[in-house]
Structure formats: C-alpha cells, structure tokens
C-alpha positions, 0 to 999 in steps of 0.5 A: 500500500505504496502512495506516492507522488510522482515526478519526471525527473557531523558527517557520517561517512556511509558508503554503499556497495549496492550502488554499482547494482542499482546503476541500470536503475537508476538510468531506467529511472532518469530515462522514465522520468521525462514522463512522470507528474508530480501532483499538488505543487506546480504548473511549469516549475513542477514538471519533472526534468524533461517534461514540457507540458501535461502531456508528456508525464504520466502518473505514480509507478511506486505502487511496484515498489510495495508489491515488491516488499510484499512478494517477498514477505506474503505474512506483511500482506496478509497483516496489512489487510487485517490492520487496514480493516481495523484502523477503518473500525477505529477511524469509524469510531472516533469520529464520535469523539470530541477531538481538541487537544494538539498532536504534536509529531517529532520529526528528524530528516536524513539529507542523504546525498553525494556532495550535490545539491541534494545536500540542502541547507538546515534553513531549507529543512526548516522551510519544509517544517514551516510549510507542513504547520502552515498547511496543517494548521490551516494557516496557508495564506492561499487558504482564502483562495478555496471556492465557496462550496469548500470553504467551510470545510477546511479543516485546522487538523491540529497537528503540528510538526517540530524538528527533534531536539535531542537523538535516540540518546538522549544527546542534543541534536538539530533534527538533521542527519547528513550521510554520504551516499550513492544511493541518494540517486535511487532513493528506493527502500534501501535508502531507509536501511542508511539510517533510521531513528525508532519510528515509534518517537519520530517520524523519519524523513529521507531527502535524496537527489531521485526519490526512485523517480518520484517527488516523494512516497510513503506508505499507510501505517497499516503497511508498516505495521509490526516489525517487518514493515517497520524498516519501511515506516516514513518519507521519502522526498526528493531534495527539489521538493522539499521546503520553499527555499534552496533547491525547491519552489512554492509550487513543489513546497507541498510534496511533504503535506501530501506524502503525511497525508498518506502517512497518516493514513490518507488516500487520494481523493478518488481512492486507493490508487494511483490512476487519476483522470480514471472513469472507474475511479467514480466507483471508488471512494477515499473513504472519506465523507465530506470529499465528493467521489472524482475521477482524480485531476491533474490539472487545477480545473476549479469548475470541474465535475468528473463524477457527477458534482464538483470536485474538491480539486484544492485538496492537498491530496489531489494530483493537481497543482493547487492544493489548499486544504484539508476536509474535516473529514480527513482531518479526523482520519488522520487524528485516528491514525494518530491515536490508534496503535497501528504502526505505533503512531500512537506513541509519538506524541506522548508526553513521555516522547515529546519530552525525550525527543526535546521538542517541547523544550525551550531552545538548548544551547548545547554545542558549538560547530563551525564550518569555512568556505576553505581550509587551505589558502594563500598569504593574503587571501581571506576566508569566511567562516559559518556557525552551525551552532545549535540552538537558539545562539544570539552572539558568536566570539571568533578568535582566528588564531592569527591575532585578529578576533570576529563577530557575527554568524558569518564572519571574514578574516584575511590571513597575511602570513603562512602558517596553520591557525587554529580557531576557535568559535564561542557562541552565546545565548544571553545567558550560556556560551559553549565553545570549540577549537579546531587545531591546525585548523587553516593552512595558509601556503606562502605565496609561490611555495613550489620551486620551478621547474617542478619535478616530482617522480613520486620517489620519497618514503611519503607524498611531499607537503607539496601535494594535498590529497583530496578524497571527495567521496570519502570512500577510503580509496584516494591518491596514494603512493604505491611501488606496484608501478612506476614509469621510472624509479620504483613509485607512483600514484595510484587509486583503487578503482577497482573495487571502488562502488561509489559511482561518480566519485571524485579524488583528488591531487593539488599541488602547492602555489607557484609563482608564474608572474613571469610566464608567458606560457606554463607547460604541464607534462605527466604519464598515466596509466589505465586500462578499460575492466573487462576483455574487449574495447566495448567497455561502458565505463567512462572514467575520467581524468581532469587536469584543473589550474587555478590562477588564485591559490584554489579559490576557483578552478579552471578545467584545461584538460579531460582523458576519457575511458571512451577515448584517450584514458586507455594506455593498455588493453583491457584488463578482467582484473585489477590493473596493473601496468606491465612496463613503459609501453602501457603508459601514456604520456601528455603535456598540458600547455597554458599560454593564458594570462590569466595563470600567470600570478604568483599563486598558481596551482594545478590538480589532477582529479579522476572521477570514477566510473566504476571502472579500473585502477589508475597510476600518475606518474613523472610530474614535471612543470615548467615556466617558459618566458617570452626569449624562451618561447621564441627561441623555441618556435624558431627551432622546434615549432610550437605546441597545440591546444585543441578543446572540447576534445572529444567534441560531437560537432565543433573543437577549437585549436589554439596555439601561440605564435612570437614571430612573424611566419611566411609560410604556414598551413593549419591541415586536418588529416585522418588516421592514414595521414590523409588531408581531409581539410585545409584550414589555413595557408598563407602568413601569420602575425605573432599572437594568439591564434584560435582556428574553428574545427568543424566537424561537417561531413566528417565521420566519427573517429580520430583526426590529427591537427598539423600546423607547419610554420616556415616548414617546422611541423606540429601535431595535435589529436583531436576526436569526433565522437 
C-alpha cells in the first residue's frame, strides 16, 4: 500500500556497495522520468526534468515498489489487510469523539546525498517544517483562495510538526542527519536501511537527489505495521521538493503535506490508487465523507465535475497543482491514525516522547560547530567562516588564531602570513556560551611555495607537503603512493578503482602555489596509466581524468584538460582484473600547455582529479612543470615549432585549436588529416602575425573517429589529436 507522488525527473561517512547494482536503475529511472507528474505543487516549475507540458508525464509507478516488499514477505500482506480493516473500525469510531487537544509529531530528516545539491541547507529543512504547520494548521495564506462550496470545510487538523531536539540518546541534536551516499540517486527502500531513528518517537524523513523517480512516497501505517514493515515506516522526498527555499519552489513546497497525508493514513481523493483522470475511479471512494467521489485531476480545473458534482480539486491530496486544504473529514482520519496503535503512531506524541525527543523544550544551547568556505589558502587571501551552532545562539566570539578576533554568524578574516591557525568559535545565548577549537585548523601556503621547474617522480618514503590529497567521496580509496608501478624509479600514484562502488566519485591531487608572474606560457607534462575492466574495447565505463589550474591559490578552478575511458584514458588493453601496468609501453604520456594570462600570478596551482566510473585502477606518474618566458618561447618556435591546444576534445560537432605564435611566419598551413595521414581539410595557408591564434574545427561531413591537427610554420611541423565522437 505504496502512495506516492510522482515526478519526471557531523558527517557520517556511509558508503554503499549496492550502488554499482542499482546503476541500470537508476538510468531506467532518469530515462522514465521525462514522463512522470508530480501532483499538488506546480504548473511549469513542477514538471519533472524533461517534461514540457501535461502531456508528456504520466502518473505514480511506486505502487511496484510495495508489491515488491510484499512478494517477498506474503505474512506483511496478509497483516496489512487485517490492520487496514481495523484502523477503518477505529477511524469509524472516533469520529464520535470530541477531538481538541494538539498532536504534536517529532520529526528528524536524513539529507542523504553525494556532495550535490541534494545536500540542502538546515534553513531549507526548516522551510519544509514551516510549510507542513502552515498547511496543517490551516494557516496557508492561499487558504482564502478555496471556492465557496469548500470553504467551510477546511479543516485546522491540529497537528503540528517540530524538528527533534535531542537523538535516540538522549544527546542534543538539530533534527538533521547528513550521510554520504550513492544511493541518494535511487532513493528506493534501501535508502531507509542508511539510517533510521525508532519510528515509534519520530517520524523519519529521507531527502535524496531521485526519490526512485518520484517527488516523494510513503506508505499507510497499516503497511508498516509490526516489525517487518517497520524498516519501511516514513518519507521519502526528493531534495527539489522539499521546503520553499534552496533547491525547491512554492509550487513543489507541498510534496511533504501530501506524502503525511498518506502517512497518516490518507488516500487520494478518488481512492486507493494511483490512476487519476480514471472513469472507474467514480466507483471508488477515499473513504472519506465530506470529499465528493472524482475521477482524480491533474490539472487545477476549479469548475470541474468528473463524477457527477464538483470536485474538491484544492485538496492537498489531489494530483493537481493547487492544493489548499484539508476536509474535516480527513482531518479526523488522520487524528485516528494518530491515536490508534497501528504502526505505533500512537506513541509519538506522548508526553513521555515529546519530552525525550526535546521538542517541547525551550531552545538548548548545547554545542558549538563551525564550518569555512576553505581550509587551505594563500598569504593574503581571506576566508569566511559559518556557525552551525545549535540552538537558539544570539552572539558568536571568533578568535582566528592569527591575532585578529570576529563577530557575527558569518564572519571574514584575511590571513597575511603562512602558517596553520587554529580557531576557535564561542557562541552565546544571553545567558550560556559553549565553545570549540579546531587545531591546525587553516593552512595558509606562502605565496609561490613550489620551486620551478617542478619535478616530482613520486620517489620519497611519503607524498611531499607539496601535494594535498583530496578524497571527495570519502570512500577510503584516494591518491596514494604505491611501488606496484612506476614509469621510472620504483613509485607512483595510484587509486583503487577497482573495487571502488561509489559511482561518480571524485579524488583528488593539488599541488602547492607557484609563482608564474613571469610566464608567458606554463607547460604541464605527466604519464598515466589505465586500462578499460573487462576483455574487449566495448567497455561502458567512462572514467575520467581532469587536469584543473587555478590562477588564485584554489579559490576557483579552471578545467584545461579531460582523458576519457571512451577515448584517450586507455594506455593498455583491457584488463578482467585489477590493473596493473606491465612496463613503459602501457603508459601514456601528455603535456598540458597554458599560454593564458590569466595563470600567470604568483599563486598558481594545478590538480589532477579522476572521477570514477566504476571502472579500473589508475597510476600518475613523472610530474614535471615548467615556466617558459617570452626569449624562451621564441627561441623555441624558431627551432622546434610550437605546441597545440585543441578543446572540447572529444567534441560531437565543433573543437577549437589554439596555439601561440612570437614571430612573424611566411609560410604556414593549419591541415586536418585522418588516421592514414590523409588531408581531409585545409584550414589555413598563407602568413601569420605573432599572437594568439584560435582556428574553428568543424566537424561537417566528417565521420566519427580520430583526426590529427598539423600546423607547419616556415616548414617546422606540429601535431595535435583531436576526436569526433
């Protein structure tokens, strides 16, 4: 009993090794999406990615996902039947009642994500507390938008959602969890077995990037009932539909009111299904008695009649995009859920409970927590820092571990001078301070700190204060020296992608600053080794190797360059086993050329990063960067020719060359030849005038395949690679 709503589409260091598995899912998912509603909130904004109108989506699939967790467990199906039938009774009987007193519910979210934007903000979870009260408590200022004949039923359900203040232990808590997973780009059922918090003192909220395709699902309390559906008990909302600020809107603002609706027992206006706009739909109701029998809407029709009267199409549990209110009706189903025992909703909002779970409490000042934009820095560079204090701080006392000290939540500090700083955050409320010191806290690099040329054949008993390793996904599987391989000398670096499972995962390798100010071209040249995983060329997977520069200490970076599985990655043939390569032949060698004013300052960095593709391992080797200034350029144009650039390469339909010429050239010719050294192009003949060049290749009639750029100055030939996928 799966109701859902459907879309197009601290640290805990949890990784899954199930996110590999769900990779054909998950593009079954994305591929699906373009097709998909999301009902109540939104018109253009709403439609799921890929959808242009109405017409291109259809409705909730999500009802495979509780057929699926009944096939494997008949006994809950069966019990499921027998809770619903009593839940019904109970609902039936309660209805007689007086109902006035306010049921408050726990609530804690568990934002998992992949360092994406599924990674919202506590001020975004907040919203989406706010907005769930609102519509609850029938303080929606859209409330005066309900048509006449439905006004007087709106309902105040007297139910109220606070964000938990303290955890399972006891401890002092915000209510918000933040987990690194793959599997917040699948977000089906396994994504409930990350974390889960006793569903019997809270109600647990999942955020995820793909709610398995929806915008959000939950299942009836009779569903979850006893202990086998209990792993299954809460919300599951995709991080675009949650709240009404960050990454989501006002108009998907009210996925969570419908999706509690359901898990409080709600169906949809037109019954027990996911089928809206159904004919048959008239012959089944909601079991609801003031919500007049429809056929189910997906768009905001107010006039409406599908079953003979008008439709309550501003209802929250509508698939259309204006949902308003609630009934009375459903106000006092949901009420029943909440005093009946089944799925233990019962015991949520006891005194006990909301007394353990800290949300009748004041405010806790209980401890401090900051964060900053960046760790690592340059002399003379400034940082900002961020309090993630809780709760109720109304002062904040910085101290930046250089002499200088701060106010405010979000304050600045310039660092002058290298060194590592500690910091240290005080945080107040008027009458309690609670502090923390993080040690070694900002590195501040001297400005060119790296002596040119830079050589580093990765030979030293340990990776020089020179590198900085950075593991993006925190899968334990990073750069990290290794004596398996080596071009020359007995070390490398290398990373375990083997037996990585985390798709899409990020590592990555800085360099300290270096003073380029005197540059007029900056020349990077590194060796690496990879091979596809598997026994043929066909592989799937597309790992990538980046190469970025940074003109100011790492505070923006800049992709120069990209080695792709598809393409350039390669140095070996496959390999049906962990890579390992077998000599000099199975390396690659490239030399990455940056004439860009823009590099050349004193605090210039580069950094390799590889992001995984589930596929091979990967070796880096013989790291050598060079400054040449403008004698040195044009001494060598004159002996040896000059090198190319040739970006987005790969490209579908269009690459561009570049390169940087210091003399004037009579004779030159810019060719474009295939694989056999065959001209298929001239793309220039004649005289060129020192300065930088940038010529169009155009894929035109051109096949898919690999191609050579040469460029002949005065005779002296240059080459450069370029491929049409």
């Amino acid at each position: 009993m799966v109701n859902c709503i459907r879309k197009n589409e601290t640290m805990l260091d949890i990784q899954s090794a199930n996110a590999h598995q769900s990779r054909a899912l998950r593009i079954f998912i994305v591929g699906l999406s373009a097709f998909l509603w999301s009902p109540v909130w939104g018109q253009a904004d709403a439609l799921p990615s890929g959808a242009t109108s109405v017409a291109d989506v259809k409705f909730c699939g999500q009802w495979e996902m509780t057929e699926a967790f009944f096939n494997a467990h008949p006994e809950q199906r069966e019990r499921a039947e027998r809770d619903d039938a009593q839940l019904e009774l109970e609902t039936s009987t309660f209805q007689n009642f007086n109902r006035d007193e306010l049921i408050i519910i726990p609530v804690v979210f568990h934002v998992i994500h992949f360092n994406g934007p599924e990674n919202i903000s506590d001020d975004q979870v907040h919203s989406a507390i706010t907005v769930m009260n609102r519509d609850f408590r029938k303080l929606n200022e859209d409330i005066t938008d309900v048509v006449e004949a439905f006004a007087g039923i709106a309902n105040d359900v007297e139910i109220e959602f606070r964000l938990a203040q303290r955890d399972p232990d006891g401890n002092c808590h915000i209510g918000i969890n933040r987990l690194l997973s793959g599997l917040t780009y699948d977000g089906g059922g396994e994504v409930k077995d990350l974390i889960q918090w006793p569903r019997n003192n809270y109600l647990n909220i999942w955020v995820v990037e793909n709610a398995a395709g929806a915008a959000g699902y939950s299942l009836y309390p009779s569903s979850v009932n006893g202990n086998q559906g209990a792993g299954n008990d809460g919300i599951v909302v995709a991080h675009d539909y949650t709240g009404n600020i960050g990454t989501s809107n006002n108009y998907r603002s009210r996925t969570l009111t419908h999706e509690a609706g359901h898990w409080m027992n709600l169906r949809h206006t037109w019954g027990n299904s996911n089928n809206p706009g159904d004919a048959e739909n008239c012959e089944t109701d909601d079991n609801v008695a003031d919500t007049p029998l429809t056929s189910g809407w997906t768009s905001c029709n107010l006039t409406g009649e599908t079953c003979g009267s008008l439709d309550n199409i501003q209802n929250y549990m509508e698939y259309s995009y204006c949902g308003r209110m609630f009934s009375e009706g459903q106000g006092t189903r949901m009420r029943a859920a909440m005093y009946s025992s089944v799925a233990q909703r019962n015991q949520l909002w006891t005194p006990a409970n909301l007394e353990n779970t800290g949300v009748l409490e004041e405010s806790i000042l209980c401890e401090a927590r900051f964060s900053a934009s960046r760790q690592t820095i340059c002399a003379g560079d400034s940082v900002q820092f961020f309090d993630n204090s809780y709760h109720g701080v109304t002062t904040w006392s910085w101290s930046f571990g250089d002499g200088q000290v701060g106010e405010g939540e979000t304050p600045w500090n310039q660092y002058m001078e290298p060194g590592l700083y500690d910091v240290q955050l005080t945080a107040g409320n008027g009458a309690d301070d609670v502090s923390l010191t993080k040690e070694a806290f900002i590195q501040v690099l001297p400005s060119g700190a790296l002596s040119l040329p830079f050589v580093d054949d990765f030979e030293a008993a340990e990776l020089s204060e020179d590198w900085f390793v950075m593991d993006l996904g925190l899968d334990g599987e990073g750069w990290e020296l290794t004596s398996t391989a080596s071009v020359s000398g007995s070390q490398s670096m290398k990373i375990q992608n083997w037996s990585n499972f985390v798709e899409f995962n990020a590592d990555q390798l800085v360099s300290s600053s270096m003073d380029m100010s005197d540059a007029e071209e900056i020349h990077i040249a590194y060796k690496w080794a990879y091979s596809f995983k598997g026994t043929s060329e066909d592989d799937e997977t597309d790992d990538r190797l980046k190469i970025y520069a940074s003109p100011d200490c790492g505070q923006t970076w800049s992709l120069r360059r990209m080695h792709r599985g598809y393409t350039d990655l390669p140095s070996a043939p496959p390999h049906p086993f962990p890579f390992t390569p077998n000599g000099p032949d199975e390396w690659n060698s490239y030399t990455l050329v940056l004439p860009y004013a823009q590099f050349f300052t004193e605090n210039f960095r580069m950094m390799f990063e590889f992001e995984s593709r589930l596929g091979n391992n990967i070796y880096l080797d013989d790291v050598n960067i060079q400054v040449f200034t403008a004698s040195d350029l044009l001494e060598r144009e004159r002996l040896q020719g000059i090198p190319l650039t040739v970006y987005p390469n790969p490209s579908a339909d269009q690459a561009w060359l570049e390169f940087q010429t210091w003399m004037v050239h009579e004779e030159v010719s810019v060719e474009l030849l295939d694989m056999t050294g065959r001209l298929v192009e001239t793309m220039h003949s004649g005289q060129l005038t020192p300065g930088l060049q940038r010529m169009a290749i155009n894929r035109r009639g051109h096949a898919a395949g690999t191609y050579f750029i040469r460029v002949q100055l005065d005779g002296i030939p240059s080459a450069e690679m370029v491929v049409f996928e």
